[in-house]
Every structure is written in structure tokens, then in C-alpha cells.
Short mmCIF file of the C-alpha atoms (twelve columns), coordinates in Angstrom:
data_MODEL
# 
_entry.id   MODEL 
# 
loop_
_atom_site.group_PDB 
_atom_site.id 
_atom_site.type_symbol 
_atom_site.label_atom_id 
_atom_site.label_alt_id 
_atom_site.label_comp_id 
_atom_site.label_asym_id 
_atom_site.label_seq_id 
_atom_site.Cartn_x 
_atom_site.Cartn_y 
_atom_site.Cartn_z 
_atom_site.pdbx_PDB_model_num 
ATOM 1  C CA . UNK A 1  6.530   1.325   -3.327  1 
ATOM 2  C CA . UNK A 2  6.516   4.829   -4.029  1 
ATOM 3  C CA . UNK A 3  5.409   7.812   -1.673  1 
ATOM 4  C CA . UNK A 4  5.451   11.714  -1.611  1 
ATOM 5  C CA . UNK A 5  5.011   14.324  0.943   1 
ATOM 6  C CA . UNK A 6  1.366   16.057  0.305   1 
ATOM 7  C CA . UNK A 7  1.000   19.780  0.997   1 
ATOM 8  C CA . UNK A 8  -0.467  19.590  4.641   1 
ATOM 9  C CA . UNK A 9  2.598   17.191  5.352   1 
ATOM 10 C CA . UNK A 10 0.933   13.625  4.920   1 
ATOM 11 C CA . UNK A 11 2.906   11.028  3.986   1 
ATOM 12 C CA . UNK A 12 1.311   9.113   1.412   1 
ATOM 13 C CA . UNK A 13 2.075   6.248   -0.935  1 
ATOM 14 C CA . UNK A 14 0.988   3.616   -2.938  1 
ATOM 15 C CA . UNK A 15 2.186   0.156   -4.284  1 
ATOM 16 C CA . UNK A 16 4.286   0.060   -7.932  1 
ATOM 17 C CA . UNK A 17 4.647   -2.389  -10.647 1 
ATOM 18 C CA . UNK A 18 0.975   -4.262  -10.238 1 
ATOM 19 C CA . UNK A 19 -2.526  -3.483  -11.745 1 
ATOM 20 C CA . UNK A 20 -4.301  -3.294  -8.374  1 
ATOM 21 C CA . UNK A 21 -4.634  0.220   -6.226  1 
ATOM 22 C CA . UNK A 22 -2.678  -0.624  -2.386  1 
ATOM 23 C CA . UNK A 23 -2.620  3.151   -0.970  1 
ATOM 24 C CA . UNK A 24 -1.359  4.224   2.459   1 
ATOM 25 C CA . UNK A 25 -0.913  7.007   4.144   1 
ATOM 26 C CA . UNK A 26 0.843   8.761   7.569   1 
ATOM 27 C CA . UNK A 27 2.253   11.617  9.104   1 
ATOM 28 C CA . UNK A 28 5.125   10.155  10.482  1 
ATOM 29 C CA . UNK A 29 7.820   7.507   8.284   1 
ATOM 30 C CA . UNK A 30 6.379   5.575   11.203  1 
ATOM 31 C CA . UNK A 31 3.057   5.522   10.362  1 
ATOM 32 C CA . UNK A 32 3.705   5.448   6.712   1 
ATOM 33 C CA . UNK A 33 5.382   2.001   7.240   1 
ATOM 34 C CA . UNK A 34 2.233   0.503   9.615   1 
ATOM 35 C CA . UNK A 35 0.058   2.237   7.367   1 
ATOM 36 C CA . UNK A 36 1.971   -0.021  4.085   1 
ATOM 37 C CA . UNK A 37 1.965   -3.143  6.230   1 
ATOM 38 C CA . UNK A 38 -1.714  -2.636  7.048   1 
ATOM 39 C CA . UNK A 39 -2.359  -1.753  3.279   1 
ATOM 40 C CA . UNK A 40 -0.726  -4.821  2.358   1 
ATOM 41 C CA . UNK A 41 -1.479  -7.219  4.701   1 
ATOM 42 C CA . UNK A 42 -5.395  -5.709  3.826   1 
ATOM 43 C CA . UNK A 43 -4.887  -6.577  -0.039  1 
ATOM 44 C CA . UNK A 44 -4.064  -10.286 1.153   1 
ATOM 45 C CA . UNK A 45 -6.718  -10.384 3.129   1 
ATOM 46 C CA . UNK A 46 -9.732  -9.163  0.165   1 
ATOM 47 C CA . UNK A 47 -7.813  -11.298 -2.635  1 
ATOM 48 C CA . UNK A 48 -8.493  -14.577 0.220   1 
ATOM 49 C CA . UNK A 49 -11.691 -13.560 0.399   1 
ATOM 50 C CA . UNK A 50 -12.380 -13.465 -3.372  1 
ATOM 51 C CA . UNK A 51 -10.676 -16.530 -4.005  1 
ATOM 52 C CA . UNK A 52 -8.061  -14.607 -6.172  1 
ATOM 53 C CA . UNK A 53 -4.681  -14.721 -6.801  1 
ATOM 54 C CA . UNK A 54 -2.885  -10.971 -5.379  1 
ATOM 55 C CA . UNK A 55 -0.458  -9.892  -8.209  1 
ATOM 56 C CA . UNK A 56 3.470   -10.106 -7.734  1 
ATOM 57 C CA . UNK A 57 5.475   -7.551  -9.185  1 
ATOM 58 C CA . UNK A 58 8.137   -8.792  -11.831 1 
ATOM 59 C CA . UNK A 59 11.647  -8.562  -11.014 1 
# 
């Protein structure tokens, strides 16, 4: 996971080491972390629903 601080102090990140775009986003580490969960769970979720496999970063 990687995440930076944007200029109007957002929180924002997005998932390393696969193909597929998993963004979040918060203003809080809080929020950033239900805001990755979410994210996650969310890419789970659509790859079920397309009957595909979700990528696994390699070790």
C-alpha cells in the first residue's frame, strides 16, 4: 500500500504490486484505514461479480 499527504491535507493512497487501480482516500489515518478496507473489501466484491480472479501481490 502506498499513500501521500495531498496539498489540502487528504490522505490518499492506493494499492502496490498488482495491475488493477484500488484507491482510497481520508483526512484522518483513521479514515485512510476504513477508506483501504472499504477499497479492498469493494475490489472483492466487483472481481465476485465478474466471475474473476482479484490479483495477489508476489512476495
Amino acid at each position: 500500500m502506498g499513500f501521500r499527504k495531498k496539498p489540502d491535507d487528504c490522505l490518499s493512497g492506493k494499492t502496490e504490486f498488482i495491475h488493477d487501480l484500488v484507491m482510497f482516500e481520508g483526512e484522518t489515518v483513521t479514515e485512510l484505514c476504513l477508506s483501504f478496507r472499504a477499497a479492498v473489501d469493494g475490489y472483492l466484491e466487483m472481481s465476485d461479480e465478474l466471475n474473476t480472479s482479484p490479483e495477489v501481490p508476489l512476495p
